[in-house]
C-alpha positions, 0 to 999 in steps of 0.5 A: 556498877560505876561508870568506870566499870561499865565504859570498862566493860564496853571497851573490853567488848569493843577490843574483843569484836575488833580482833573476833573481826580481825581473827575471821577475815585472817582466816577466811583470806587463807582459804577457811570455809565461812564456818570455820573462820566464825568459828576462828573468830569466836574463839579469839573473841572469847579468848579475850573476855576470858583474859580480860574477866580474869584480869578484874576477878584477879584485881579484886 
């Protein structure tokens, strides 16, 4: 892997953590019991990867 493509990836990783974050404190603030809001969170952050790995599978 080039430089680009791992400073590329950690950027991903970076954007996925800041919404995961975002994600699950929107949802415990609403009242979601602690579980559910890191389940929230996950969800958003592999929704994330998921676009943003078929992105480069779709550019290659």
């Amino acid at each position: 892997m080039s430089a680009v493509q791992i400073l590329s990836l950690l950027l991903a990783l970076s954007a996925a953590l800041h919404l995961a974050t975002a994600a699950a404190l929107i949802a415990r603030r609403t009242g979601a019991d602690p579980a559910h809001a890191i389940l929230t969170g996950a969800g958003a952050a592999a929704t994330a990867l998921g676009l943003y790995f078929a992105a480069v599978t779709a550019y290659q």
